[in-house]
VMD Tcl script that draws the C-alpha trace (Angstrom):
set ca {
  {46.84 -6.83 -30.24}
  {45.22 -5.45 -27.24}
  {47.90 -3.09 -24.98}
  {47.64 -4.05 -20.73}
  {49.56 -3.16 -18.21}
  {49.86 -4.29 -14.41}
  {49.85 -3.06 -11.24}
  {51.41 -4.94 -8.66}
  {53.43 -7.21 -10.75}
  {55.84 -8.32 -7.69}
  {53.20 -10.08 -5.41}
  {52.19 -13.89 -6.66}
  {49.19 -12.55 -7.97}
  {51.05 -10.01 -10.22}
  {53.55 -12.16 -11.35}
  {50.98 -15.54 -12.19}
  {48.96 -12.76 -14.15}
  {51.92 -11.87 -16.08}
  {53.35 -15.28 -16.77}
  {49.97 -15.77 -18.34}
  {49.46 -12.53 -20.30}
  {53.54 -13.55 -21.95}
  {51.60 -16.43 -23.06}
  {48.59 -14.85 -24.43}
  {48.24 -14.44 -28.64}
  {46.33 -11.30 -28.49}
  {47.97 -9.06 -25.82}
  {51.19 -6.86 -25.78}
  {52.07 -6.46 -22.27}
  {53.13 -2.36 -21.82}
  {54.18 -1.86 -18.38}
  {54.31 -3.89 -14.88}
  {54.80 -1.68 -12.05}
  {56.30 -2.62 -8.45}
  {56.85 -0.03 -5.83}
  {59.80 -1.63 -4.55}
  {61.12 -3.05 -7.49}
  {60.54 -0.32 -9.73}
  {63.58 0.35 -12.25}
  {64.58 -3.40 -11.94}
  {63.43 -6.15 -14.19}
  {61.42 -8.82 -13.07}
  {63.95 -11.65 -13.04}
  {65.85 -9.63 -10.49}
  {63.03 -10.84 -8.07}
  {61.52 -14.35 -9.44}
  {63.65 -16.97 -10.69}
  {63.35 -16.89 -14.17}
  {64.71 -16.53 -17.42}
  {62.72 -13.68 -19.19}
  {62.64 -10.18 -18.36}
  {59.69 -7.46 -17.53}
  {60.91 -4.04 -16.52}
  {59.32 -2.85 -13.22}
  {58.44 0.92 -13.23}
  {56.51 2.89 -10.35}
  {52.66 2.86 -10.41}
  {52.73 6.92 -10.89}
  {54.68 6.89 -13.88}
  {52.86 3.98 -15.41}
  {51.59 4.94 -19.19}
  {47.95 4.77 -18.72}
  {47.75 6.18 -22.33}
  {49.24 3.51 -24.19}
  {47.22 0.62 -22.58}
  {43.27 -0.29 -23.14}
  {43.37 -2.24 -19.77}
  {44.99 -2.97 -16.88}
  {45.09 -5.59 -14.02}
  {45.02 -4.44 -10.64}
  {47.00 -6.94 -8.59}
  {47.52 -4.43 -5.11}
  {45.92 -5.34 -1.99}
  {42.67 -4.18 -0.47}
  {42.19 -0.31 -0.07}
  {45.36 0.02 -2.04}
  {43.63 -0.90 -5.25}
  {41.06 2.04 -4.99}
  {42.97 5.12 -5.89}
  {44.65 2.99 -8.99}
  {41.12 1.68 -10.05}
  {39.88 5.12 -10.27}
  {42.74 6.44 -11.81}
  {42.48 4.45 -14.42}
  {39.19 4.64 -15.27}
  {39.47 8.51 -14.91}
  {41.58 7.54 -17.71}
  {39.34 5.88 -19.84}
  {41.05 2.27 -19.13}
  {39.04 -0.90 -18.61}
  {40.08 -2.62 -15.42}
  {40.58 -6.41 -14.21}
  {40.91 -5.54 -10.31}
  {42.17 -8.48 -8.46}
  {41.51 -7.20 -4.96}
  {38.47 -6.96 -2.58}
  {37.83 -3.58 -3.05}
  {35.07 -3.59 -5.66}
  {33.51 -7.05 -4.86}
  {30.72 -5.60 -2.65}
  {28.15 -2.98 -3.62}
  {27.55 -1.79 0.27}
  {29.91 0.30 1.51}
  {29.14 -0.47 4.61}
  {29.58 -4.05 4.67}
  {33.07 -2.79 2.49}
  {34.49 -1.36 5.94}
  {32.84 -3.87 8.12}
  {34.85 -6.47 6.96}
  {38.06 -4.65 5.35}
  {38.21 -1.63 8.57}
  {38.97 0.87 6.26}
  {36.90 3.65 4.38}
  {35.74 3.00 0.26}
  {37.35 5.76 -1.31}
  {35.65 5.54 -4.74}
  {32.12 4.65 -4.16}
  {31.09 5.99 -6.88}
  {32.55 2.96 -8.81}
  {30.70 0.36 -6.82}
  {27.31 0.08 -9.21}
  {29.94 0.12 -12.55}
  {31.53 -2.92 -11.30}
  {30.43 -6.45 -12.38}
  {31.66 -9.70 -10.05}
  {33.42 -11.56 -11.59}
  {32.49 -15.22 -11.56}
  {33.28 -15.81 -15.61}
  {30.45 -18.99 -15.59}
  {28.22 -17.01 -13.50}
  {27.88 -13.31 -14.64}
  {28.69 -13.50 -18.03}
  {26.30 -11.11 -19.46}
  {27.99 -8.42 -16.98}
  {30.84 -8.93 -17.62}
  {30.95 -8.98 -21.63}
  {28.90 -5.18 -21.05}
  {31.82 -3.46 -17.86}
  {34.53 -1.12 -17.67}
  {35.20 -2.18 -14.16}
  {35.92 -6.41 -13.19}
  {35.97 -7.57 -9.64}
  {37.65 -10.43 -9.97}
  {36.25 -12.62 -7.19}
  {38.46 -14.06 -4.03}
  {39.94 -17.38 -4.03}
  {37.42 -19.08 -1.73}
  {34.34 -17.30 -2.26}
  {35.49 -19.09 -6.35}
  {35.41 -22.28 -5.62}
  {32.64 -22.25 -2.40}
  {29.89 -20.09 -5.23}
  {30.90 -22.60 -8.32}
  {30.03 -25.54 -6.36}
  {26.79 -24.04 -4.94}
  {25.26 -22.78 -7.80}
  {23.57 -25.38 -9.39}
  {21.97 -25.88 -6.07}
  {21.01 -22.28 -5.76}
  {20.02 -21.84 -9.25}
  {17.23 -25.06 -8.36}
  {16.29 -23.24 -5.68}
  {17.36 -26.67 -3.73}
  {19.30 -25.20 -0.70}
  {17.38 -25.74 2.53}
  {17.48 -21.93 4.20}
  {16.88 -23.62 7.96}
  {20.39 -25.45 7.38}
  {23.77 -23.72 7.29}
  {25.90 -24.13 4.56}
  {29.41 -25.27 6.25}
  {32.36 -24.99 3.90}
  {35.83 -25.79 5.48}
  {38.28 -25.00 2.72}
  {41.96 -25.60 2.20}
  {44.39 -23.58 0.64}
  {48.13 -23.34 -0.59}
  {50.67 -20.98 1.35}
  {50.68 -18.75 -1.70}
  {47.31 -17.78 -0.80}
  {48.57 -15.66 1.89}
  {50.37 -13.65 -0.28}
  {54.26 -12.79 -0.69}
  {54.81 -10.72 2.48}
  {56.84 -12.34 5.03}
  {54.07 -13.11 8.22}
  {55.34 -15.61 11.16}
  {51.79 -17.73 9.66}
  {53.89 -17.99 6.23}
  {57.08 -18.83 8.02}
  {58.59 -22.38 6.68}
  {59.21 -24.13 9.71}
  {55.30 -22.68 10.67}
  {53.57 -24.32 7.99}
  {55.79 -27.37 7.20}
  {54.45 -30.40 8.56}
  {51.22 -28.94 9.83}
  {47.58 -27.92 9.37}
  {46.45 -24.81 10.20}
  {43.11 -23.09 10.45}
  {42.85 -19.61 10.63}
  {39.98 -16.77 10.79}
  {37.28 -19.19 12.04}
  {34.11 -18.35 13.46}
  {32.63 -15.76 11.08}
  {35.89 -13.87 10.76}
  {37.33 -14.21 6.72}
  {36.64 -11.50 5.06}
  {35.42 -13.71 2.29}
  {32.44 -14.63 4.06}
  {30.63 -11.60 2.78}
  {30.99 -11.98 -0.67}
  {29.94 -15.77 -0.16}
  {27.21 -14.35 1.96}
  {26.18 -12.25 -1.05}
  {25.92 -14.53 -3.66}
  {24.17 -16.59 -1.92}
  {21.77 -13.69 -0.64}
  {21.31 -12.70 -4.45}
  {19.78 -16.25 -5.72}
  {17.29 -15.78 -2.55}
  {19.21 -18.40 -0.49}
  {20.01 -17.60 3.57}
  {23.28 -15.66 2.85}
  {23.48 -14.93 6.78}
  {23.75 -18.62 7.15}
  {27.45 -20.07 6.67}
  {29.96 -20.94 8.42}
  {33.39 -20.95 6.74}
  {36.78 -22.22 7.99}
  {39.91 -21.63 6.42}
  {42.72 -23.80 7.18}
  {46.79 -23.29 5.36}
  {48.50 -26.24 3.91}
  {52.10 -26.77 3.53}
  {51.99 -26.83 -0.16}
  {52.67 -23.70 -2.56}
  {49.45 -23.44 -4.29}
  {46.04 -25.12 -4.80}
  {42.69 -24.92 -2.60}
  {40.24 -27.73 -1.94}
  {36.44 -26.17 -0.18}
  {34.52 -29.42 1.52}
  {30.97 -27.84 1.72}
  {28.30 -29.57 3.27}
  {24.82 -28.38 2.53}
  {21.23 -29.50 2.95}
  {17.92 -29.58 0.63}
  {15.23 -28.87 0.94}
  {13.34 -31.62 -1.59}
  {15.20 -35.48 -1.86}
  {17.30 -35.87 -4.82}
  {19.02 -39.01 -5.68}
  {22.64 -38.84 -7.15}
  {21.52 -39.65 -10.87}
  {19.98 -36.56 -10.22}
  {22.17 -34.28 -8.59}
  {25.03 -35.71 -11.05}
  {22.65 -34.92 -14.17}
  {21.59 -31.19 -13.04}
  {25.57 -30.36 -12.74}
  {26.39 -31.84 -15.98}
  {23.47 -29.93 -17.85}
  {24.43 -26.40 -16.09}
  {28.29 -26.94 -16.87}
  {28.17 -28.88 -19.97}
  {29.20 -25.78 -21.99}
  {31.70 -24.22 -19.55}
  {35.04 -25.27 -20.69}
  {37.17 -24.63 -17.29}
  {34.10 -27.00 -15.06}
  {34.73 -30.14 -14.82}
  {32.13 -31.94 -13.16}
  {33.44 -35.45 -11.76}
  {31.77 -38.64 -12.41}
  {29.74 -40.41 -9.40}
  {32.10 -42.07 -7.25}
  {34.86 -39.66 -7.49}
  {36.58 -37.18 -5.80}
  {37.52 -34.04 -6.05}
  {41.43 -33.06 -4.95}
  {43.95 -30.20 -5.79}
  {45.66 -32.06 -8.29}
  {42.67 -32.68 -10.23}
  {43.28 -28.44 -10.95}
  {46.72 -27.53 -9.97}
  {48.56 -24.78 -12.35}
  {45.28 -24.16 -14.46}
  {42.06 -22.35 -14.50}
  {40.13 -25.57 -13.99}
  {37.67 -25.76 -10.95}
  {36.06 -29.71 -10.26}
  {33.47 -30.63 -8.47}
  {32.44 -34.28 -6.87}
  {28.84 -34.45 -5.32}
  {28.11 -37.26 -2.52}
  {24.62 -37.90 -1.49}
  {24.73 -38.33 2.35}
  {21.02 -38.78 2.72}
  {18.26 -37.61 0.17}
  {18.38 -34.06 1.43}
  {21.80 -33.76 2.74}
  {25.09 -33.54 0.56}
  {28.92 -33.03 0.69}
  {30.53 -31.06 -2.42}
  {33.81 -30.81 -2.73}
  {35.21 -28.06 -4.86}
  {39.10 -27.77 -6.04}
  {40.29 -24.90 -7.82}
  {44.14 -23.41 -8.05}
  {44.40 -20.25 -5.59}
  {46.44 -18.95 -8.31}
  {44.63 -19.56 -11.54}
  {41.03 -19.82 -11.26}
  {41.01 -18.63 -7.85}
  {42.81 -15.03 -9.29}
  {45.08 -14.80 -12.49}
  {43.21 -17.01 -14.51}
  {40.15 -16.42 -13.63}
  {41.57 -12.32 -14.28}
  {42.39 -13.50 -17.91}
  {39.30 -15.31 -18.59}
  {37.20 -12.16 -17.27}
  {39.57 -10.44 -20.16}
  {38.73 -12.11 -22.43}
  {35.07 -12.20 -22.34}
  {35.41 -8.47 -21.82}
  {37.02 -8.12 -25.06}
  {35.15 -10.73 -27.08}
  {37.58 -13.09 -27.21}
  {37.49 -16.96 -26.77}
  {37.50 -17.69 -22.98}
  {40.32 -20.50 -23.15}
  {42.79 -18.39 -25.16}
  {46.08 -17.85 -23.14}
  {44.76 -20.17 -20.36}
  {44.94 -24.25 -20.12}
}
mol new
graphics top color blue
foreach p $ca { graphics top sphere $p radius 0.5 }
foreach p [lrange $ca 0 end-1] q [lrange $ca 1 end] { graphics top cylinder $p $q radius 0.2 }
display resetview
Protein backbone atom coordinates (compact mmCIF):
# COMPACT_ATOMS: atom_id res chain seq x y z
CA UNK A 1 0.00 0.00 0.00
CA UNK A 2 1.20 3.35 -0.91
CA UNK A 3 0.34 6.18 2.10
CA UNK A 4 -1.31 9.84 0.39
CA UNK A 5 -2.72 12.44 1.84
CA UNK A 6 -4.75 15.59 0.53
CA UNK A 7 -4.80 18.99 0.66
CA UNK A 8 -7.86 20.69 0.03
CA UNK A 9 -10.18 17.87 0.47
CA UNK A 10 -13.43 20.27 0.87
CA UNK A 11 -13.46 21.88 -2.69
CA UNK A 12 -15.00 19.43 -5.64
CA UNK A 13 -11.69 18.79 -6.68
CA UNK A 14 -10.60 17.49 -3.20
CA UNK A 15 -13.44 15.59 -2.53
CA UNK A 16 -13.75 13.72 -6.42
CA UNK A 17 -9.95 12.93 -5.68
CA UNK A 18 -10.83 11.32 -2.53
CA UNK A 19 -13.91 9.43 -3.55
CA UNK A 20 -11.51 7.92 -6.01
CA UNK A 21 -8.41 7.23 -3.87
CA UNK A 22 -11.42 5.17 -1.20
CA UNK A 23 -11.75 3.20 -4.26
CA UNK A 24 -8.24 2.59 -5.14
CA UNK A 25 -6.56 -1.20 -4.25
CA UNK A 26 -3.17 0.10 -3.64
CA UNK A 27 -3.51 3.32 -1.54
CA UNK A 28 -4.22 4.00 2.23
CA UNK A 29 -5.53 7.39 2.39
CA UNK A 30 -3.61 9.20 5.73
CA UNK A 31 -4.94 12.55 6.10
CA UNK A 32 -7.38 15.12 4.14
CA UNK A 33 -7.00 18.52 5.34
CA UNK A 34 -9.68 21.51 5.06
CA UNK A 35 -9.03 24.85 6.59
CA UNK A 36 -12.48 25.38 7.44
CA UNK A 37 -13.51 22.08 8.11
CA UNK A 38 -10.65 20.94 9.92
CA UNK A 39 -11.56 18.70 13.12
CA UNK A 40 -14.87 17.65 11.35
CA UNK A 41 -15.32 14.64 9.19
CA UNK A 42 -16.07 14.83 5.76
CA UNK A 43 -19.71 13.78 5.76
CA UNK A 44 -20.35 16.80 7.93
CA UNK A 45 -19.93 18.75 4.57
CA UNK A 46 -20.89 16.31 1.48
CA UNK A 47 -23.77 14.14 1.60
CA UNK A 48 -22.54 10.92 2.16
CA UNK A 49 -22.31 7.95 4.08
CA UNK A 50 -18.53 7.36 4.85
CA UNK A 51 -16.34 9.36 6.88
CA UNK A 52 -12.73 11.20 6.32
CA UNK A 53 -11.52 13.28 9.21
CA UNK A 54 -10.55 16.85 8.13
CA UNK A 55 -7.40 18.18 9.93
CA UNK A 56 -5.55 21.64 9.19
CA UNK A 57 -2.94 21.72 6.37
CA UNK A 58 -0.10 22.68 9.16
CA UNK A 59 -0.62 19.79 11.19
CA UNK A 60 -0.92 17.42 8.30
CA UNK A 61 1.65 14.26 8.79
CA UNK A 62 3.88 14.78 5.92
CA UNK A 63 5.99 11.89 7.45
CA UNK A 64 3.68 9.16 7.20
CA UNK A 65 2.65 9.75 3.51
CA UNK A 66 4.88 9.06 0.14
CA UNK A 67 2.55 11.54 -1.76
CA UNK A 68 0.14 13.93 -1.66
CA UNK A 69 -2.49 15.69 -3.89
CA UNK A 70 -2.61 19.27 -3.90
CA UNK A 71 -6.22 20.24 -4.51
CA UNK A 72 -5.85 24.35 -3.23
CA UNK A 73 -6.25 27.02 -5.65
CA UNK A 74 -3.67 28.97 -7.60
CA UNK A 75 -0.84 30.71 -5.52
CA UNK A 76 -2.22 28.86 -2.57
CA UNK A 77 -0.76 25.59 -3.76
CA UNK A 78 2.90 26.96 -3.79
CA UNK A 79 3.93 27.11 -0.20
CA UNK A 80 2.21 23.40 0.30
CA UNK A 81 4.02 22.09 -2.91
CA UNK A 82 7.26 23.13 -1.53
CA UNK A 83 6.63 22.03 1.74
CA UNK A 84 6.20 18.91 0.81
CA UNK A 85 8.80 18.30 -1.30
CA UNK A 86 11.12 19.97 1.34
CA UNK A 87 9.81 16.93 2.85
CA UNK A 88 10.81 14.45 0.58
CA UNK A 89 7.00 13.79 -0.66
CA UNK A 90 6.09 13.25 -4.30
CA UNK A 91 3.33 15.60 -5.33
CA UNK A 92 0.08 15.40 -7.67
CA UNK A 93 -0.65 19.35 -7.69
CA UNK A 94 -4.01 20.02 -9.07
CA UNK A 95 -3.68 23.76 -9.46
CA UNK A 96 -2.11 26.19 -12.03
CA UNK A 97 0.75 26.95 -10.20
CA UNK A 98 3.35 24.61 -11.67
CA UNK A 99 1.85 24.21 -15.23
CA UNK A 100 4.11 26.89 -16.80
CA UNK A 101 7.91 27.00 -16.77
CA UNK A 102 8.04 31.08 -17.26
CA UNK A 103 7.50 32.87 -14.44
CA UNK A 104 6.64 35.54 -16.16
CA UNK A 105 3.90 34.33 -18.17
CA UNK A 106 2.98 32.59 -14.34
CA UNK A 107 2.02 36.27 -13.10
CA UNK A 108 0.84 37.50 -16.39
CA UNK A 109 -1.96 35.43 -16.37
CA UNK A 110 -2.47 34.44 -12.50
CA UNK A 111 -1.42 38.50 -11.11
CA UNK A 112 0.39 37.17 -8.44
CA UNK A 113 4.20 36.46 -7.76
CA UNK A 114 5.71 32.42 -8.16
CA UNK A 115 6.92 31.84 -4.85
CA UNK A 116 8.88 28.62 -5.52
CA UNK A 117 10.52 28.99 -8.80
CA UNK A 118 12.89 26.94 -8.11
CA UNK A 119 10.38 24.03 -8.61
CA UNK A 120 9.33 25.06 -12.06
CA UNK A 121 12.11 22.85 -14.22
CA UNK A 122 11.28 19.64 -11.56
CA UNK A 123 7.79 19.69 -12.64
CA UNK A 124 6.45 17.50 -15.51
CA UNK A 125 2.77 18.50 -17.21
CA UNK A 126 0.74 16.35 -16.80
CA UNK A 127 -1.12 15.13 -19.86
CA UNK A 128 -0.92 11.10 -18.82
CA UNK A 129 -1.16 10.13 -22.96
CA UNK A 130 1.12 12.86 -23.74
CA UNK A 131 4.18 13.09 -21.35
CA UNK A 132 4.44 9.81 -20.16
CA UNK A 133 8.09 9.40 -20.06
CA UNK A 134 8.06 12.59 -17.60
CA UNK A 135 5.96 11.71 -15.71
CA UNK A 136 6.96 7.93 -14.82
CA UNK A 137 10.77 9.87 -13.98
CA UNK A 138 9.06 13.35 -11.39
CA UNK A 139 8.75 14.23 -7.94
CA UNK A 140 6.59 17.13 -8.88
CA UNK A 141 2.97 16.54 -11.30
CA UNK A 142 1.15 19.46 -12.76
CA UNK A 143 -1.84 18.09 -13.32
CA UNK A 144 -3.13 19.99 -16.35
CA UNK A 145 -6.49 22.37 -16.33
CA UNK A 146 -9.75 21.15 -17.40
CA UNK A 147 -9.83 22.81 -20.83
CA UNK A 148 -6.38 23.05 -21.82
CA UNK A 149 -7.24 18.56 -21.28
CA UNK A 150 -9.54 18.13 -23.57
CA UNK A 151 -8.54 21.27 -26.25
CA UNK A 152 -4.41 19.47 -26.26
CA UNK A 153 -5.93 15.67 -26.50
CA UNK A 154 -7.88 16.51 -29.46
CA UNK A 155 -5.05 18.49 -31.15
CA UNK A 156 -2.35 16.31 -30.85
CA UNK A 157 -2.52 13.99 -33.43
CA UNK A 158 -2.70 16.98 -35.63
CA UNK A 159 0.31 18.56 -34.06
CA UNK A 160 2.25 15.48 -33.77
CA UNK A 161 1.72 15.30 -38.08
CA UNK A 162 2.84 18.48 -38.15
CA UNK A 163 -0.74 19.07 -40.00
CA UNK A 164 -1.92 22.35 -38.27
CA UNK A 165 -1.88 25.25 -40.71
CA UNK A 166 0.17 28.15 -38.51
CA UNK A 167 -1.61 31.11 -40.85
CA UNK A 168 -5.08 29.79 -39.35
CA UNK A 169 -6.19 30.18 -35.73
CA UNK A 170 -7.15 27.39 -33.86
CA UNK A 171 -10.79 28.44 -32.39
CA UNK A 172 -11.95 26.23 -29.55
CA UNK A 173 -15.30 27.30 -27.88
CA UNK A 174 -15.67 24.90 -24.99
CA UNK A 175 -18.43 24.05 -22.58
CA UNK A 176 -18.28 23.20 -19.16
CA UNK A 177 -20.33 21.99 -16.01
CA UNK A 178 -21.00 24.53 -13.03
CA UNK A 179 -18.65 22.45 -10.93
CA UNK A 180 -15.94 23.76 -12.96
CA UNK A 181 -16.12 26.96 -11.22
CA UNK A 182 -15.38 25.57 -8.15
CA UNK A 183 -17.34 25.33 -4.66
CA UNK A 184 -17.19 28.99 -3.59
CA UNK A 185 -20.38 30.74 -3.69
CA UNK A 186 -19.91 33.57 -6.89
CA UNK A 187 -23.28 35.41 -8.20
CA UNK A 188 -21.88 33.40 -11.86
CA UNK A 189 -22.53 30.02 -9.76
CA UNK A 190 -25.77 31.28 -8.36
CA UNK A 191 -28.83 28.73 -9.27
CA UNK A 192 -31.28 30.94 -10.59
CA UNK A 193 -27.91 32.49 -12.71
CA UNK A 194 -27.08 29.48 -14.48
CA UNK A 195 -30.45 27.60 -14.66
CA UNK A 196 -31.96 27.87 -17.90
CA UNK A 197 -29.13 29.68 -19.58
CA UNK A 198 -25.83 29.75 -21.48
CA UNK A 199 -23.18 31.65 -20.47
CA UNK A 200 -19.82 32.62 -21.85
CA UNK A 201 -17.34 34.00 -19.81
CA UNK A 202 -13.50 35.25 -20.10
CA UNK A 203 -13.65 35.68 -23.91
CA UNK A 204 -11.32 37.43 -25.98
CA UNK A 205 -7.89 36.15 -24.89
CA UNK A 206 -8.74 36.39 -21.20
CA UNK A 207 -8.83 32.43 -19.52
CA UNK A 208 -6.06 31.84 -17.92
CA UNK A 209 -5.96 28.53 -19.66
CA UNK A 210 -5.04 29.97 -22.81
CA UNK A 211 -1.40 29.90 -21.90
CA UNK A 212 -0.94 26.52 -21.15
CA UNK A 213 -2.93 25.72 -24.49
CA UNK A 214 -0.71 28.31 -26.01
CA UNK A 215 2.26 26.26 -24.76
CA UNK A 216 1.63 23.03 -25.88
CA UNK A 217 0.94 24.01 -28.87
CA UNK A 218 4.18 26.31 -29.02
CA UNK A 219 6.22 23.10 -27.91
CA UNK A 220 5.21 20.74 -31.05
CA UNK A 221 6.34 23.97 -33.24
CA UNK A 222 2.69 24.91 -33.97
CA UNK A 223 1.55 28.96 -33.72
CA UNK A 224 0.84 28.83 -29.92
CA UNK A 225 0.10 32.76 -30.13
CA UNK A 226 -2.69 31.82 -32.41
CA UNK A 227 -6.05 30.72 -30.54
CA UNK A 228 -8.84 31.97 -29.64
CA UNK A 229 -10.72 30.25 -26.78
CA UNK A 230 -14.23 30.85 -25.39
CA UNK A 231 -15.52 29.47 -22.39
CA UNK A 232 -19.12 29.32 -21.90
CA UNK A 233 -21.05 27.63 -18.21
CA UNK A 234 -23.80 25.18 -18.57
CA UNK A 235 -26.50 24.51 -16.20
CA UNK A 236 -25.44 21.04 -15.54
CA UNK A 237 -23.11 19.84 -12.51
CA UNK A 238 -20.26 18.44 -14.33
CA UNK A 239 -18.94 17.51 -17.81
CA UNK A 240 -17.12 19.77 -20.59
CA UNK A 241 -17.55 19.50 -24.35
CA UNK A 242 -14.39 21.84 -26.48
CA UNK A 243 -15.76 22.38 -30.35
CA UNK A 244 -12.33 23.25 -31.97
CA UNK A 245 -12.12 24.20 -35.36
CA UNK A 246 -8.73 24.05 -36.98
CA UNK A 247 -7.16 24.20 -40.42
CA UNK A 248 -4.32 22.13 -42.40
CA UNK A 249 -2.09 22.77 -43.98
CA UNK A 250 -1.96 19.51 -46.61
CA UNK A 251 -5.76 17.85 -47.69
CA UNK A 252 -6.63 14.86 -45.79
CA UNK A 253 -9.69 12.89 -46.39
CA UNK A 254 -11.62 11.44 -43.33
CA UNK A 255 -10.37 7.72 -43.88
CA UNK A 256 -7.41 9.45 -43.15
CA UNK A 257 -7.82 11.69 -40.40
CA UNK A 258 -10.04 8.78 -38.72
CA UNK A 259 -7.02 6.22 -39.29
CA UNK A 260 -4.09 8.62 -37.88
CA UNK A 261 -6.32 9.03 -34.50
CA UNK A 262 -6.98 5.45 -34.18
CA UNK A 263 -3.17 4.48 -34.68
CA UNK A 264 -1.93 7.32 -32.06
CA UNK A 265 -4.70 6.25 -29.42
CA UNK A 266 -5.07 2.68 -30.11
CA UNK A 267 -3.12 1.82 -26.93
CA UNK A 268 -4.44 4.56 -24.60
CA UNK A 269 -7.11 2.99 -22.60
CA UNK A 270 -9.07 6.32 -21.34
CA UNK A 271 -9.21 7.70 -25.59
CA UNK A 272 -11.83 6.81 -27.22
CA UNK A 273 -11.75 7.84 -30.64
CA UNK A 274 -15.40 7.88 -32.25
CA UNK A 275 -16.24 6.23 -35.40
CA UNK A 276 -16.89 8.51 -38.68
CA UNK A 277 -20.22 9.86 -38.48
CA UNK A 278 -20.41 10.37 -34.85
CA UNK A 279 -20.37 12.75 -32.33
CA UNK A 280 -18.82 13.56 -29.56
CA UNK A 281 -21.13 14.78 -26.30
CA UNK A 282 -20.67 14.90 -22.42
CA UNK A 283 -22.40 11.84 -21.85
CA UNK A 284 -20.24 9.92 -24.03
CA UNK A 285 -17.58 10.70 -20.68
CA UNK A 286 -19.58 11.80 -17.78
CA UNK A 287 -18.31 10.45 -14.15
CA UNK A 288 -15.07 8.82 -15.70
CA UNK A 289 -11.64 9.54 -16.87
CA UNK A 290 -12.64 8.97 -20.48
CA UNK A 291 -11.95 11.85 -23.05
CA UNK A 292 -13.71 11.18 -26.93
CA UNK A 293 -13.08 12.64 -29.80
CA UNK A 294 -15.29 12.91 -33.25
CA UNK A 295 -13.38 14.44 -36.32
CA UNK A 296 -15.57 16.12 -39.27
CA UNK A 297 -13.92 16.99 -42.46
CA UNK A 298 -15.35 20.43 -43.47
CA UNK A 299 -13.23 20.76 -46.55
CA UNK A 300 -9.85 18.89 -47.27
CA UNK A 301 -7.89 21.30 -45.14
CA UNK A 302 -10.37 22.51 -42.72
CA UNK A 303 -11.86 20.41 -39.71
CA UNK A 304 -14.15 20.56 -36.62
CA UNK A 305 -13.05 18.26 -33.50
CA UNK A 306 -15.04 17.94 -30.87
CA UNK A 307 -13.53 16.85 -27.62
CA UNK A 308 -15.65 15.69 -24.34
CA UNK A 309 -14.02 14.98 -21.23
CA UNK A 310 -15.58 15.13 -17.40
CA UNK A 311 -14.30 18.53 -15.68
CA UNK A 312 -14.05 16.35 -12.76
CA UNK A 313 -12.33 13.18 -13.82
CA UNK A 314 -10.13 13.49 -16.67
CA UNK A 315 -10.26 17.10 -16.63
CA UNK A 316 -8.65 16.93 -12.67
CA UNK A 317 -9.15 13.92 -10.20
CA UNK A 318 -8.81 11.34 -12.57
CA UNK A 319 -6.57 12.48 -14.61
CA UNK A 320 -4.58 13.25 -10.77
CA UNK A 321 -4.92 9.41 -10.17
CA UNK A 322 -3.86 8.26 -13.46
CA UNK A 323 -0.66 10.67 -13.23
CA UNK A 324 -0.31 8.47 -9.77
CA UNK A 325 -0.23 5.79 -10.99
CA UNK A 326 2.18 5.99 -13.74
CA UNK A 327 4.32 7.76 -11.19
CA UNK A 328 4.37 4.78 -9.10
CA UNK A 329 4.44 2.06 -11.74
CA UNK A 330 1.23 1.02 -11.46
CA UNK A 331 -1.46 0.09 -14.14
CA UNK A 332 -3.02 3.38 -15.39
CA UNK A 333 -6.79 2.14 -15.12
CA UNK A 334 -6.48 0.90 -11.53
CA UNK A 335 -8.92 2.85 -9.20
CA UNK A 336 -10.37 4.70 -12.24
CA UNK A 337 -13.32 3.50 -14.82
Amino acid sequence: MINVGVFGASGYTGFETIKILRQHPQIKLIFATSESSAGGNMSDIYPVVWDVPLVSSKTAPLDKVEAVFCCLPHAASMPTVLRARQAGVRVIDLSADFRLTNTTTYEKWYGVPHTAPELLQEAAYGISEINRSQIRETNLLANPGCYPTSIILALYPLLKAGLLNPQQPIIADSKSGVSGAGRKASLKTHFVEVNENLSPYNIGQKHRHIAEVSDMVGRFKGNGDNIIFSPHLVPISRGMLSTIYVGLNDDQTSAQLQNRYQALYADQPFIRVLSDGQLATMAHTQNSNLCAISITVVTPRQLILCSSIDNLGKGAAGQAVQNFNIMFGIEETVGLI
